[in-house]
N, C-alpha and C positions, 0 to 999 in steps of 0.2 A: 820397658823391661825386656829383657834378653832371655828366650828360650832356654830353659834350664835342664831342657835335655842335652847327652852330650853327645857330637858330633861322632860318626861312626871311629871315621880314621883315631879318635881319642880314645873311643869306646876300647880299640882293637892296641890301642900302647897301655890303656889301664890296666888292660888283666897282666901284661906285664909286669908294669912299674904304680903302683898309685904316687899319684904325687902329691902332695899336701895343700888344702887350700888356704888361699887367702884370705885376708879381713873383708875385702869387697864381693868376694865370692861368696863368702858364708853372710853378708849383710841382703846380699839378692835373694839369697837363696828362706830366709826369716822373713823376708818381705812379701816375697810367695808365698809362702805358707800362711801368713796372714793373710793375704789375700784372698784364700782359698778359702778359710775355715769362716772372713766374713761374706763370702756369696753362698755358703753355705747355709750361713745362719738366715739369708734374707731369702735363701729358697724356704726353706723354714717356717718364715714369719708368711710369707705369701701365699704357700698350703694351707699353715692353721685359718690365714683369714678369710681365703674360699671358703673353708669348710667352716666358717661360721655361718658367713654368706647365705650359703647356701641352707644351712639351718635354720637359718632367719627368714630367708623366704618360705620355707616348709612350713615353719609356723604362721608367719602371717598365712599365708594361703588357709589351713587348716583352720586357723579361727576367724576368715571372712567367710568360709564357707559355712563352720559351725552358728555364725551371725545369723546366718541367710535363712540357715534353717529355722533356729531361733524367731526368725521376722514373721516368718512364712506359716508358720505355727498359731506364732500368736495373732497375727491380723484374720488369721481364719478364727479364731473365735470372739475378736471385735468383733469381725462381721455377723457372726451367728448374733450375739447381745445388740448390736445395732439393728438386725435386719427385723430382731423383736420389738425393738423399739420403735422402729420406724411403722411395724404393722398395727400394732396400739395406737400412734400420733393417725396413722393415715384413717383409721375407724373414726378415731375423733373427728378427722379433718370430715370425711366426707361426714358425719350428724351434722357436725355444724353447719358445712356448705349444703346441706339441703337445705336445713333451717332457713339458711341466709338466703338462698336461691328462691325458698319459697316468700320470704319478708318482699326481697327484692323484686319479685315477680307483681306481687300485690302493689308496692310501692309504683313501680315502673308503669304498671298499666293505669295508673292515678294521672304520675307525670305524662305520659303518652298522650292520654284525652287533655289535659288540661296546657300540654306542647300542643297539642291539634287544633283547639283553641287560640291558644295566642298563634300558631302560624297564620290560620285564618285572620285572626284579627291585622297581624300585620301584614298579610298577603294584601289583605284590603286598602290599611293603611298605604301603603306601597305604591299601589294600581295608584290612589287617589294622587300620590304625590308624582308619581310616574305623568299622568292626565294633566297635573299642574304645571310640572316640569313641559312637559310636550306644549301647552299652550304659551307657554313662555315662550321656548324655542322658537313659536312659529310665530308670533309678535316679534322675535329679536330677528329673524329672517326675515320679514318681511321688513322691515324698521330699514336694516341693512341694506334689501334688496331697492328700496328706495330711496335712501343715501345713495345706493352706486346706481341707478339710473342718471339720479343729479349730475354727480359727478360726471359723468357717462355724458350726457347733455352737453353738461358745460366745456368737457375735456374738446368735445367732437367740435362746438361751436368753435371755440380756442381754436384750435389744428384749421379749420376751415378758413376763416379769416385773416391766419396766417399766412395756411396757402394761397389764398390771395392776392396777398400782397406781395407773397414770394414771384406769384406770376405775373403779377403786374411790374413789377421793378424789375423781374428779367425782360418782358416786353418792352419797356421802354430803355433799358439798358441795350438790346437787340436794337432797335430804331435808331437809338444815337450811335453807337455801332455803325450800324450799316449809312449813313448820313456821314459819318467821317470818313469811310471807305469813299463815298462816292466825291467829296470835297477831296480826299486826296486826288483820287484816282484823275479828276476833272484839272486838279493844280498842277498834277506830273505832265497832262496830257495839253497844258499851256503852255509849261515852262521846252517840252521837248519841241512845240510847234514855234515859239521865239527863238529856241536854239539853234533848229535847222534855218529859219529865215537868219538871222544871223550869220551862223555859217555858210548860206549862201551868199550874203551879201560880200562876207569880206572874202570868198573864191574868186568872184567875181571883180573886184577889188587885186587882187595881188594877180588875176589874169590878166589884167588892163595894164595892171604896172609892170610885169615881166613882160609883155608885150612892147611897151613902149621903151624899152630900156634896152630890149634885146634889137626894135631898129634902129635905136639911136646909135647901137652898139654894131650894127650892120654896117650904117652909113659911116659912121667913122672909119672903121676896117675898109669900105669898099676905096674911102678917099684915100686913105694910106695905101691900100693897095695900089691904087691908079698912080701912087706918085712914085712910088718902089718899082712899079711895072717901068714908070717912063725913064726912070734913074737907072734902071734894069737895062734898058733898049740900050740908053744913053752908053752905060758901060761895056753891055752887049759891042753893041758896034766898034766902040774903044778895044777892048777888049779882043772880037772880032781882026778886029785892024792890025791889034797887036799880036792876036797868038792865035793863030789858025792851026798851030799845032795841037792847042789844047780842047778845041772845039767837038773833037772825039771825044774826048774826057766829058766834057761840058754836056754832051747831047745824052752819057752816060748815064749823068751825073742831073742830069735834067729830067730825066725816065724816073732815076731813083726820087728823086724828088715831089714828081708830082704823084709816084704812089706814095710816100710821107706823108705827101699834103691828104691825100686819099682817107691815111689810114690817122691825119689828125680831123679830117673831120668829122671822122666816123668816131674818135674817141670825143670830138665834141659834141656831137650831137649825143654821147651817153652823158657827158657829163653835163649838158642841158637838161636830158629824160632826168638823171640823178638829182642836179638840185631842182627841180619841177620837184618831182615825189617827195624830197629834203624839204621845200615850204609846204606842199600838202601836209606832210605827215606831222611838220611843226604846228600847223594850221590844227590839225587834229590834236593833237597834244596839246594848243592853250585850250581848245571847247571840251578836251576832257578834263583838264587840268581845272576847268571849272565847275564843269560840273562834279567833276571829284569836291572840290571845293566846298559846293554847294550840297551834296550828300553828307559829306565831314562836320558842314554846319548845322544840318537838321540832325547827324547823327548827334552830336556834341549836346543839340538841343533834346535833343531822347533821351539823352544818357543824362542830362541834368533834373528832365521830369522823372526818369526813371528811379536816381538817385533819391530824389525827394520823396516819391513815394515808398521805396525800402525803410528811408529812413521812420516815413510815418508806421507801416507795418510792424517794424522793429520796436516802436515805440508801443505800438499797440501790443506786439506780443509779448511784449518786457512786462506792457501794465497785465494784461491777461494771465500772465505765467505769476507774478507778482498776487493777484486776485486769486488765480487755482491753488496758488500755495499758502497763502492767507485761510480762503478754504479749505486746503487739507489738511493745513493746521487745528481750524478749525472743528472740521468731523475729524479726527483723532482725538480733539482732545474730550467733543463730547460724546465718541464713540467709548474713550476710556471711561467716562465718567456714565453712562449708560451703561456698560457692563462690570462697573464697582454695585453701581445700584442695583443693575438684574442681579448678579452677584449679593449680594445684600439681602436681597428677595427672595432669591432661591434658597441661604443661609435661612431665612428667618420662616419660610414655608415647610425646610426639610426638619428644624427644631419644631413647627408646630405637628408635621406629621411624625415626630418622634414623642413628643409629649401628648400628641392622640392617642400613639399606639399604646403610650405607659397608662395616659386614663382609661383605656378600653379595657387592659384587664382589671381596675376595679369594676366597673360598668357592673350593675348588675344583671338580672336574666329580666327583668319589665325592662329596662333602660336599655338593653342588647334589642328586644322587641319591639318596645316604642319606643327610638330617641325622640324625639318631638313631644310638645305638647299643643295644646292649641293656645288661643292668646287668653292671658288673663286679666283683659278686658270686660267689661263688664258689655252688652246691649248696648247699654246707653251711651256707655262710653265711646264705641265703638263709631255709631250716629255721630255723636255730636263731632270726633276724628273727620269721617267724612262730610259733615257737611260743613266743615273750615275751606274756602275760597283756597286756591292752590296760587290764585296770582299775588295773593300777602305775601308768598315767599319768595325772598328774591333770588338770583338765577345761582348764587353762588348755593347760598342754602339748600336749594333743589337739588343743583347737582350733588350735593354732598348726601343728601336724602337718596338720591336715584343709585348713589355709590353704594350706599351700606342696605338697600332693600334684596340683597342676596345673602345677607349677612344675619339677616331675620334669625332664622334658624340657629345659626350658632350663639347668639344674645341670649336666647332662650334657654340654650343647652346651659351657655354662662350663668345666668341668670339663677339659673335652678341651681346649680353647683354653688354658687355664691350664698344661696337661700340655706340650701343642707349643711355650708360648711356653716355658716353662720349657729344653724339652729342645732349642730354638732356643738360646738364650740359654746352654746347658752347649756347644753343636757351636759355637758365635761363641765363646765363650770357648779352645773347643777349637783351631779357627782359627788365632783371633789367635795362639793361644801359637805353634801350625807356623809362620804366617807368619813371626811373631817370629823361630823358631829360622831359618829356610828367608835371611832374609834377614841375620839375624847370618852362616849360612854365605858367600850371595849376596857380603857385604863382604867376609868373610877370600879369597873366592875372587877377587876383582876387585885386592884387597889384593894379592894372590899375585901375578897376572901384572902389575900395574904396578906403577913401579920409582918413587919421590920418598922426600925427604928423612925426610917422617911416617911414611911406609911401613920404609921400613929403620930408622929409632926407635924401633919398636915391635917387639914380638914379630909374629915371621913362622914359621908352618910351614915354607912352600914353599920362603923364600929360604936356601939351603944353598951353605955357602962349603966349598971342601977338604975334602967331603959330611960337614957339620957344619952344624945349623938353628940357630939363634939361642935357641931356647927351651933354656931349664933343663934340663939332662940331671936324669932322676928319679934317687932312689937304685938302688943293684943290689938287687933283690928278693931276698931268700932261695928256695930252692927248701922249694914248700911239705912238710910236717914228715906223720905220720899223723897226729897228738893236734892238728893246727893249727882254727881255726875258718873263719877267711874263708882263701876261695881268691884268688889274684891275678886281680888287676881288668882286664878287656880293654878296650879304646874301637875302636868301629867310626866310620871316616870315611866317612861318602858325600858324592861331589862334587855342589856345588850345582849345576853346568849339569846334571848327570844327573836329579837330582830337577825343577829346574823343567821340562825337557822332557817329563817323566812327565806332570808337572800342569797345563801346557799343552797 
């Protein structure tokens, strides 16, 4: 929407000229003015509804506070009507609680001596079973303590015997031991003294033959020489004859020479020293080469007993590891089945001390005092118990006897509980039946005094017409005879309001 104010410079030609407006000037200008008159109306509507607002709060306010007072009013005078009531109840209360303070006082000092009583009683009881228990204890200690001497004995002899044997099969395993060391040590020290005679013999041997080989090798050379020397001359003097020019040369050539021959025999005489050390060393190389040999074959044979014996070790530890795992098979699996069972036991002890603690609270105050009784055995009975021979019984019996004589005490406790439930269950039987009759009466007596249709249909004692009862007259009884057996039968009626009064 466009400002509908008009622009100065328009303002300043208007007072001039007015000019006429348009369709779309006078529709802007309708448009505004509704718009105006509707933000009007909704300033309007948004005043009055504060100032309801706000009226509305003024009253609630004024009437939570007139509430308050209202409250505050009246529970001060509950409390006044309560606090009189409460001092009436409390007069009461304290007549009665002395009353009852004083009953209870009389009472309490009855129960007191008569608690004092049975503590004693069972203080004593107590000490006695305390004294029983103790003697027991010291019979199962000593029982024990003589079992583990046995044991003790036996384990010690065991270990010792052992050790014995342990120390004898090390000493004689040391003895052979030491007897193999010395048969070795005695075999190397034979085979080393045939090897050195040996090796001497064939040095001596291959010195004889180089020997004879090297003069045979002399004489040959010396004869060759002798004939080269005279073939030498022979040429020589040919030679001579023929060239005495060359005879300088020659004499040169002769100097050079014999230091050649010099310097070959000095490389023969190494290469003598050389192969000399060449057959020692070969010499040395077949006696080690045998006795490498001969080490190689006792090794080979070590390594054959060695082998064999792994093998047997292996063999052993296969079966051994086989057995320990057989065995831990074994205790697993009756490690599991040992604690399903203690498991089992533990289940079946923690229900029994659960169904204790449920019978302790019937228990009564004698049965919380004295649980035991003694045996209801009679003297003689008891005698002729003991003097039954104990070897009639055989070991399984025993033990089963020597198993359940801790057990004494709880039969007893059973026992009795079994006896009350019993002679409960004959007095509820007894019960019922009185009730039974008590209320069969209860009906003919209700039967009697009211009067319907069921009622007079039935047989009725009481209802007596023209003093005649409704029931069957009996027959006339004989009077009884001397020689007679039964005497005639009486019936006694007692009225049921009479009885249930009694029992009430």
């Amino acid at each position: 929407a466009e400002d509908p104010r008009p622009h100065p410079a328009m303002s300043k030609k208007g007072k001039k000229a007015k000019m006429p407006l348009s369709d779309e000037e006078q529709l802007l200008l309708f448009q505004q003015k509704l718009l105006a008159e509707e933000e009007m109306a909704k300033k309007k509507e948004r005043l009055l509804n504060q100032f309801l607002k706000d009226k509305l709060a003024k009253e609630e306010h004024n009437s939570a506070l007139n509430l308050n007072k209202i409250n505050t009013q009246w529970r001060t005078v509950l409390r006044e009507v309560k606090t009189r009531e409460l001092h009436k109840d409390i007069e009461i209360l304290s007549q009665t609680f002395e009353r009852v303070v004083d009953c209870k006082d009389s009472s309490l000092a009855k129960d007191l001596s008569e608690a004092e009583e049975q503590y004693a009683h069972a203080l004593r009881s107590h000490l006695h079973n305390i004294d029983r228990l103790l003697a027991l204890q010291r019979c199962r200690l000593s029982l024990l303590e003589e079992s583990y001497n046995v044991e003790l004995e036996a384990l010690t002899k065991e270990f010792e015997t052992e050790r014995k044997t342990i120390i004898d099969q090390h000493e004689k395993e040391i003895h052979y031991l030491q007897d193999v060391f010395m048969a070795m040590e005695q075999n190397c020290i034979d085979s080393e003294y045939e090897s050195k005679l040996e090796f001497q013999s064939m040095w001596d041997d291959l010195k004889n033959k180089n020997l004879e080989e090297k003069h045979f090798l002399r004489l040959q050379l010396e004869h060759k020489v002798e004939d080269l020397w005279r073939r030498f001359q022979d040429a020589l003097k040919n030679y001579t004859d023929a060239t005495e020019d060359r005879k300088i040369a020659f004499e040169t050539l002769k100097v050079k020479d014999e230091k050649s021959s010099k310097e070959i025999e000095a490389q023969m005489k190494k290469i003598q020293r050389l192969q000399d050390s060449i057959i020692i060393l070969k010499g040395k190389i077949m006696v080690h080469g045998r006795e490498s040999e001969e080490q190689n074959q006792n090794i080979r044979d070590d390594k054959e007993l060695v082998l064999v014996q792994l093998r047997k070790l292996k063999a052993q530890r296969t079966q051994a590891r086989g057995i320990s795992q057989e065995n831990l098979v074994k205790l697993t699996l009756e490690s599991n089945a040992t604690l399903k069972a203690l498991r089992k036991i533990v289940d079946k002890g923690e229900k029994i001390l659960k169904l204790a603690e449920i019978c302790r609270k019937f228990e009564t105050e004698e049965e919380k005092v004295l649980p035991f009784y003694s045996s209801v055995l009679t003297p003689e009975e008891q005698e002729e118990i003991e003097k039954i021979d104990p070897e009639e019984f055989n070991e399984e019996l025993g033990k089963v006897i020597m198993d359940y004589i801790g057990m004494e005490n709880f039969w007893k406790r059973y026992n009795k509980v079994k006896l009350e439930r019993l002679s409960l269950q004959h007095r509820r039987a007894q019960l019922l039946e009185i009730n039974e009759k008590l209320r069969e009466m209860l009906k003919q007596y209700l039967d009697g005094i009211s009067v319907s249709d069921e009622v007079l249909s039935q047989l009725n004692p009481l209802f007596i017409i023209n003093h005649r009862s409704n029931l069957p007259q009996p027959p006339s009884t004989p009077t009884a005879q001397p020689g007679d057996k039964k005497p005639p039968t009486t019936y006694n009626i007692i009225e049921a309001a009479h009885v249930i009064s009694h029992i009430l």
